[in-house]
C-alpha positions in Angstrom: 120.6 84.4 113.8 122.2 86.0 111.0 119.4 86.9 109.4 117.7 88.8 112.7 121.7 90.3 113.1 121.5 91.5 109.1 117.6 92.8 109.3 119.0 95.0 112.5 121.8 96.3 110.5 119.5 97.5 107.6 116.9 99.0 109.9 119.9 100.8 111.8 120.5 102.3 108.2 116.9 103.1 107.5 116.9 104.8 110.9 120.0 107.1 110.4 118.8 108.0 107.1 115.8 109.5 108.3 113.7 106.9 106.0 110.4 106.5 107.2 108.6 102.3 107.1 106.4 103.6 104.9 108.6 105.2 102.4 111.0 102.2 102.3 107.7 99.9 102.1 106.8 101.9 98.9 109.9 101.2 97.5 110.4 97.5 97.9 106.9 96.8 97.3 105.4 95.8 100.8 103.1 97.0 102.9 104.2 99.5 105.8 102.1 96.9 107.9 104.4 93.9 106.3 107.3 95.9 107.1 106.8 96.6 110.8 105.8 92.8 111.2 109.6 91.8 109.5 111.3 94.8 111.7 109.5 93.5 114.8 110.9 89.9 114.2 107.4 88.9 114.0 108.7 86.8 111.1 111.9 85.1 109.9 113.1 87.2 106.8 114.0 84.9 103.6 117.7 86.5 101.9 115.5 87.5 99.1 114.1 90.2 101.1 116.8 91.2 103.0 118.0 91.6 99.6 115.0 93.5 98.7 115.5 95.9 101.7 118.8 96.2 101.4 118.6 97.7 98.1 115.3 100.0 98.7 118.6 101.3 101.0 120.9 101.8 97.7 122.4 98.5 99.0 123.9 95.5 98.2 123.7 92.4 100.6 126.2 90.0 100.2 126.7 86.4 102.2 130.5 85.3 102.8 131.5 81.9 103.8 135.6 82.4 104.3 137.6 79.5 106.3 
């Protein structure tokens, strides 16, 4: 679930900033098809590319476990 929660996050972002699929596709080095399939949940996202989205964003993902 956290990964579906973090993958909405980061397309939020993409949204606001007015950054099209294809643009951030070309960035991270998918395919604007591959992208729509990972924004429509159509697969389960790995932390290596929500990693890899996050920074075609200018962003860091980071994972906390705190008590």
């Amino acid at each position: 679930m956290l990964a579906i929660n973090t993958l909405a996050d980061l397309q939020t972002e993409r949204i606001k900033r007015g950054i099209s699929q294809r643009t951030l596709a070309d960035a991270i080095g998918m395919t604007a098809a591959e992208l729509a399939q990972l924004e429509d949940a159509d697969v389960s996202p790995s932390l290596a590319t929500l990693s890899r989205y996050a920074k075609g964003l200018g962003l860091r993902l980071e994972i906390a476990i705190v008590p």
